[in-house]
C-alpha positions in Angstrom: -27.9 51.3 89.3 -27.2 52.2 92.6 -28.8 51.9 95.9 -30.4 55.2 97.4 -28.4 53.6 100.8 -25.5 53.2 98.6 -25.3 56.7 97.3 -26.3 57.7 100.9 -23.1 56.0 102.1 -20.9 57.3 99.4 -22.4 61.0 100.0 -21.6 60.3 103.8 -18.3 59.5 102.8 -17.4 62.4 100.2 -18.8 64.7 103.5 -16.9 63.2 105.9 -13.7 64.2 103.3 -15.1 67.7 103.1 -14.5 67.4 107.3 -11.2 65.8 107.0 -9.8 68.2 104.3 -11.4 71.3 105.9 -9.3 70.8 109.3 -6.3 69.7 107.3 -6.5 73.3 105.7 -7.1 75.0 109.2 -3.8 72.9 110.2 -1.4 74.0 108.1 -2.6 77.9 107.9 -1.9 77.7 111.2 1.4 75.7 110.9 2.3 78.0 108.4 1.2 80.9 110.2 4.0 79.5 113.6 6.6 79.4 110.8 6.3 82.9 109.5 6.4 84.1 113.1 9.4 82.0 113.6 10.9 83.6 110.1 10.4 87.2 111.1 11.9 86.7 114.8 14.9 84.8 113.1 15.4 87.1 110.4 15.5 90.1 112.9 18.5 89.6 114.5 21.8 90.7 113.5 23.3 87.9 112.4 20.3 84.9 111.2 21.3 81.6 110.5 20.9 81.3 106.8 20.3 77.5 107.0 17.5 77.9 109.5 15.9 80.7 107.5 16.4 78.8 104.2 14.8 75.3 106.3 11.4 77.2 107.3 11.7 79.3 103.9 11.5 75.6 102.7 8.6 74.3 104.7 6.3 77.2 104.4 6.7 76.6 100.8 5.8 72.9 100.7 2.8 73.8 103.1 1.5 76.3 100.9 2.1 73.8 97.8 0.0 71.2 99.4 -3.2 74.1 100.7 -3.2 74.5 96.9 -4.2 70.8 96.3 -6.1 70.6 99.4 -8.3 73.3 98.4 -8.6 72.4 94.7 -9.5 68.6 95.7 -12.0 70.7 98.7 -13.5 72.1 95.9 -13.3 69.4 93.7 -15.6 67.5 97.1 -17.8 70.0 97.8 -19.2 70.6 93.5 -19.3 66.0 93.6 -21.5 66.5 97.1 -23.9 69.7 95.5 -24.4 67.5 92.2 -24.6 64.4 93.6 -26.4 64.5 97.1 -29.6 65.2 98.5 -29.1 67.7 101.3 -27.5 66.4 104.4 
């Protein structure tokens, strides 16, 4: 059976994840946010470089593929923590 300073350091730990995966979230809204600027200034002018708009088409799409398992594992985190853990 575990410790109560064990599960305190595991519950520590699963928070300090909740932290980590919280401002990896915030990152890439916002990264993903700078491309779609990027996007719609490229793809208003006359003649857009289909490469370039297919390249940030590209990494928008890989950025909103990983928010999906960042907020699913977030989740996943934040239900352990509210089962699992006394209060911090």
């Amino acid at each position: 059976m575990a410790t109560s300073s064990g599960i305190d350091r595991v519950c520590a730990t699963m928070r300090d994840g909740i932290k980590f995966l919280k401002q990896e979230i915030k990152q890439k809204e916002s990264q993903i946010d700078i491309l779609t600027a990027r996007l719609r200034k490229l793809q208003s002018q006359s003649d857009p470089n289909s490469s370039a708009v297919k390249e940030i088409k590209d990494d928008i799409q890989k950025l909103e593929n990983e928010l999906v398992n960042d907020r699913a594992q977030l989740n996943a985190f934040e239900e352990e923590v509210s089962a699992s853990c006394p209060p911090a």
